[in-house]
C-alpha positions in Angstrom: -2.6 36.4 35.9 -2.5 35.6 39.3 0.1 32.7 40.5 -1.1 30.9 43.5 1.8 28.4 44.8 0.9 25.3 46.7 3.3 22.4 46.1 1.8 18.7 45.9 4.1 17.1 48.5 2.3 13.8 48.9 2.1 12.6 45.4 4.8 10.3 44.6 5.8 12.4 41.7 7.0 15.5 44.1 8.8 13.1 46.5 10.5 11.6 43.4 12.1 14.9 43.5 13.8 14.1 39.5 15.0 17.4 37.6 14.6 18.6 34.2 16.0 21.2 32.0 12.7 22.4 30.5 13.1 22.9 26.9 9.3 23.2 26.0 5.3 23.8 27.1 3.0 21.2 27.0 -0.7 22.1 27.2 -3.4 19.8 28.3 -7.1 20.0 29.5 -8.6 18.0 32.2 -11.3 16.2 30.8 -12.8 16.6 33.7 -16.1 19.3 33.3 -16.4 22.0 36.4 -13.4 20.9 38.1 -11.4 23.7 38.6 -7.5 24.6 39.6 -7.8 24.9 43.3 -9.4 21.9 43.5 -6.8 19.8 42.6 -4.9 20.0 44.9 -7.1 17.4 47.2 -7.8 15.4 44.2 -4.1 15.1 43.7 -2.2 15.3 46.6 -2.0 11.9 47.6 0.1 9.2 47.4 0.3 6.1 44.7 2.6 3.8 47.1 0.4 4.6 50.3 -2.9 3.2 48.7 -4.4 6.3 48.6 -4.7 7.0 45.0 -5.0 4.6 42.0 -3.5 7.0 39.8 0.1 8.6 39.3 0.1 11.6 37.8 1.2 15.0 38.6 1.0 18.5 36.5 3.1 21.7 37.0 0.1 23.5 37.3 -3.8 23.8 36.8 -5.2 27.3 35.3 -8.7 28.3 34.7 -10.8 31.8 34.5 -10.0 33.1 38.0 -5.9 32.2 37.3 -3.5 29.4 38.1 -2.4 27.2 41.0 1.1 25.7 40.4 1.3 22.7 42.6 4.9 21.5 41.5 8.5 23.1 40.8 9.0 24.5 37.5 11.9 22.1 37.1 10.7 19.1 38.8 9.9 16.7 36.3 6.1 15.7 36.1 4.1 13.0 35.2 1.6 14.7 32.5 2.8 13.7 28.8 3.1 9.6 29.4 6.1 9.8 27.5 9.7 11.5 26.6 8.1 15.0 26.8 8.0 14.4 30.8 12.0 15.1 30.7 12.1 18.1 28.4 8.5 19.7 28.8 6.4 21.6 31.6 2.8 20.7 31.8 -0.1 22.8 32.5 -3.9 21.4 32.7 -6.6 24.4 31.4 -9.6 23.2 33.5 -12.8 22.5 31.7 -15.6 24.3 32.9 -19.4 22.5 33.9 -22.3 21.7 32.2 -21.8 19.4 29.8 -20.3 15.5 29.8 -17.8 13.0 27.7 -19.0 10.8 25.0 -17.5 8.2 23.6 -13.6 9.4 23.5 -12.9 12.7 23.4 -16.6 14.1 22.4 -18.1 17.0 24.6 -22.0 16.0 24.7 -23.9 19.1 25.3 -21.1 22.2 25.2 -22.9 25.5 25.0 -19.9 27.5 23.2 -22.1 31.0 23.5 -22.4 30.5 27.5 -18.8 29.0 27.9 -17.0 31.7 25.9 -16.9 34.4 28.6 -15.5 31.4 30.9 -13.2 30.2 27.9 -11.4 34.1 26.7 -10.3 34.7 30.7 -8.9 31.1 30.9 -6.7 31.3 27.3 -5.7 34.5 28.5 -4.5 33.3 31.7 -2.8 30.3 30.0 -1.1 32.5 27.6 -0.2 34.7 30.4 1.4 31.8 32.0 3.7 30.7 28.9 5.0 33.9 28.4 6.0 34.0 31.9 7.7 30.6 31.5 9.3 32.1 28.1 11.0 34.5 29.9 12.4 32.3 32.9 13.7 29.5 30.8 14.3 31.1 27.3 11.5 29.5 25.2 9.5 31.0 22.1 5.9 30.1 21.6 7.6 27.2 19.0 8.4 25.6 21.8 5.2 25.4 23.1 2.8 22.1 22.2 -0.4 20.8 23.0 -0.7 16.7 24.3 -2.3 15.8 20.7 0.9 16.9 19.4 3.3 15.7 22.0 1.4 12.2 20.7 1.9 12.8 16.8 5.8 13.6 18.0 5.8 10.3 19.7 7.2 12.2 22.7 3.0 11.8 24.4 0.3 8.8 24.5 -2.4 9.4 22.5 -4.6 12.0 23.5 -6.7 14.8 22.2 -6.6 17.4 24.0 -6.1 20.4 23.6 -7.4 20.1 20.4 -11.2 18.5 20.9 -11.9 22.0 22.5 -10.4 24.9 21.3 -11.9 24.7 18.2 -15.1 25.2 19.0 -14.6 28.6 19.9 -12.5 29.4 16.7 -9.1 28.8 18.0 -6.4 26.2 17.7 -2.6 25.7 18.5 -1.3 28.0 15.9 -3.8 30.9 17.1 -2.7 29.9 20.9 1.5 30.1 19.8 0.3 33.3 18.2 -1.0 35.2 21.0 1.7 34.0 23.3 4.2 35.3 20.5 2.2 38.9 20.5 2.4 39.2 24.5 6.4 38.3 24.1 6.7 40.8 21.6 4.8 43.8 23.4 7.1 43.3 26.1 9.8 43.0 24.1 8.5 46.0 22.8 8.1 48.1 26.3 11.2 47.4 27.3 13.4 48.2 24.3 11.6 51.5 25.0 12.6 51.8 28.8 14.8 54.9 29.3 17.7 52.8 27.7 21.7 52.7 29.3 23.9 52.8 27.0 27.3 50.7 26.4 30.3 52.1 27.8 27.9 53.8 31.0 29.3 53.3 34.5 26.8 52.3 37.0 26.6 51.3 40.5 24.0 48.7 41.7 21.5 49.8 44.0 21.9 48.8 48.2 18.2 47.7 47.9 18.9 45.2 44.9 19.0 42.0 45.9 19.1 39.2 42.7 20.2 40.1 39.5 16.8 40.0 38.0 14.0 38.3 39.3 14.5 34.4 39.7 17.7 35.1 39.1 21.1 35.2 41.6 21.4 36.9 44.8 24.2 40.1 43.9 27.0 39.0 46.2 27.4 42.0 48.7 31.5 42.5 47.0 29.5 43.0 43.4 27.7 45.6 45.3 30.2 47.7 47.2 33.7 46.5 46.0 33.6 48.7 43.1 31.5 49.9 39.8 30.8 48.6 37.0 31.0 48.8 33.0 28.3 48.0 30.7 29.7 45.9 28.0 26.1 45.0 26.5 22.3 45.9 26.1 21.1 44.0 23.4 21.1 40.2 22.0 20.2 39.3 18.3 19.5 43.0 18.0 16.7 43.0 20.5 16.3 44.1 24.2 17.5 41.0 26.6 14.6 40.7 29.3 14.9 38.5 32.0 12.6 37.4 34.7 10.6 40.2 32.8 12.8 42.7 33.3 15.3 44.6 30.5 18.5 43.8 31.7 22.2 44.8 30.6 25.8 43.2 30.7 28.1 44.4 32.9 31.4 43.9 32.1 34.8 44.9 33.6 34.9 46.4 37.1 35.8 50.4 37.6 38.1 51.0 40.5 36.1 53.5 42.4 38.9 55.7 43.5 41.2 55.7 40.5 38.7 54.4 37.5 40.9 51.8 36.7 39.1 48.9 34.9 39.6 45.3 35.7 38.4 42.2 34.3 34.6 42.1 35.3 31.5 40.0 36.9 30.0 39.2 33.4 26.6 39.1 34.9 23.2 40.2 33.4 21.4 42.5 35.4 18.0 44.2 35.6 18.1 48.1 34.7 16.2 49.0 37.3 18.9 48.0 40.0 21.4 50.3 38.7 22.3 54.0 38.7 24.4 55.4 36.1 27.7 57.6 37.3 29.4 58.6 33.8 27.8 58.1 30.5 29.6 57.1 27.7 27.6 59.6 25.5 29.7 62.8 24.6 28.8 65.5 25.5 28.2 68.0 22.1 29.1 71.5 22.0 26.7 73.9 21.0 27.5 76.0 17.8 28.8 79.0 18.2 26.3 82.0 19.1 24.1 79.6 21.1 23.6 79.5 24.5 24.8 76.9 27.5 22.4 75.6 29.6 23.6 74.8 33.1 22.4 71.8 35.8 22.3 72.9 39.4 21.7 70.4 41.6 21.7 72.8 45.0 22.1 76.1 46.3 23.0 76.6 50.2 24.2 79.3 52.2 26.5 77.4 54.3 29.6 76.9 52.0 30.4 73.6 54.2 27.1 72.1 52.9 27.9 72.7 49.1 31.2 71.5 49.6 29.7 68.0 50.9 27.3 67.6 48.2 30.1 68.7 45.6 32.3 66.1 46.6 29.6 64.0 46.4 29.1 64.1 43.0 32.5 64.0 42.5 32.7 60.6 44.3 30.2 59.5 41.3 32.2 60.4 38.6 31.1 64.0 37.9 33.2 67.1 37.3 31.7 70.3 39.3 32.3 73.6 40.8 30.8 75.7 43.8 30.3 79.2 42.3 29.1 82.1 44.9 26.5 84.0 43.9 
């Protein structure tokens, strides 16, 4: 899916600049036959109390086959379901593509499903795409994901029909849509619960280069970084993998003096895996039985005993027991 970004600041709805909390996904259509996301934007971009629209409206976003254009904040409140569903939900509009017109109401007078599908699979893709991204920021399932005909039998919508006059037609429906988005959650869900896992108990550092916690998440405070390592206290919620901002992330818990490994109370912050390194792992390690043979790690060989030495007390510095042997 690719995210174009191009915020609507003349419409009255932007400049309102009201917040919400968004507890849901509403999905619309335009109406509105070969019109498609980037051009919106000029459609839209205007202003109600100037004169130079007769409409106030405003959408999140617009997607269609190529991907999606996101002309307001994620948490700004729009002006899509014409009712309660404005506070709680964020809109989307799949565009419609050409070739065909309205009836009376919501009737598509000459659709050509066949020649529309192709145009149809990459735009539901991309719209799935989309809500699973918008899962993952705001901590939503595909139940909390409607369609405006159902925002309107909630009473939380005016009476509308989409999305529900179209997806039919090419064998699909609401359920089948909450499906699919459910499917994507879960193969990521999936991948990451198989990422090289850290375990509770490890003591990690967090990367120089990492900046926020997880993407979309809080810039790491330089102190988190430097001031001392951490403990993982967690790596799973409700028995599954926590992913944030797509990412499998872990708890870390109490802080771990660097010098003398004494543990204080902790951050208590989430945290992408990828931004941390792992100094002592809380596995044991197991003794072989006897008869069987060691296996040793070297991680360098030098012939000047001043380089060993620094790269000894290196690994030292990271937790790790070691011992220069000549040889």
């Amino acid at each position: 899916m690719e995210l174009n970004v191009k915020y609507m600041t003349r419409n009255d709805c932007f400049t309102a600049g009201r917040k919400i909390n968004p507890k849901g996904i509403m999905v619309h259509s335009t109406a509105t036959p070969g019109v498609m996301a980037a051009d919106w934007f000029s459609r839209w971009n205007k202003s109600y109390k100037a004169g130079e629209t007769n409409r106030q409206v405003a959408v999140h976003a617009f997607v269609d086959d190529k991907g999606v254009w996101q002309y307001l904040p994620w948490n700004h409140r729009g002006w899509h379901a014409g009712g309660a569903a404005n506070n709680t939900h964020i809109g989307f509009e799949i565009c419609e593509p050409g070739g065909f017109s309205y009836g009376k109401g919501s009737t598509m007078v000459g659709y050509n499903v066949s020649k529309n599908e192709a145009y149809f699979r990459k735009a539901w893709q991309n719209a799935v795409e989309l809500c699973v991204m918008l899962c993952r920021k705001y901590d939503l399932t595909e139940e909390d994901i409607i369609c405006h005909s159902e925002g309107a039998n909630k009473r939380i919508a005016s009476s509308h029909a989409d999305v529900m006059h179209w997806f039919p037609k090419h064998g699909e429906s609401m359920n089948s849509f909450r499906a699919a988005v459910r499917a994507a959650l879960n193969k990521e869900n999936s991948h990451a619960a198989g990422a090289p896992g850290i375990q509770v108990g490890d003591v990690v550092a967090i990367k120089d280069s990492a900046l926020r916690y997880y993407p979309g998440g809080a810039a790491i405070p330089e102190w988190v970084k430097t001031g001392s390592h951490h403990k993982v206290t967690q790596i799973v919620s409700s028995g599954k993998a926590v992913v944030k901002g797509g990412r499998q992330c872990v708890l870390l818990g109490k802080k771990v003096d660097k010098k003398t490994g004494k543990e204080s109370a902790g951050i208590m912050s989430w945290i992408e895996t990828g931004s941390l390194i792992v100094l002592k792992s809380s596995s044991p390690t197991k003794k072989p039985p006897d008869g069987k043979a060691l296996y040793r790690v070297q991680v360098g060989a030098f012939s000047n005993k001043k380089n060993a030495e620094v790269l000894l007390g290196k690994i030292k510095k990271a937790g790790f027991d070691g011992f220069i042997k000549k040889g």
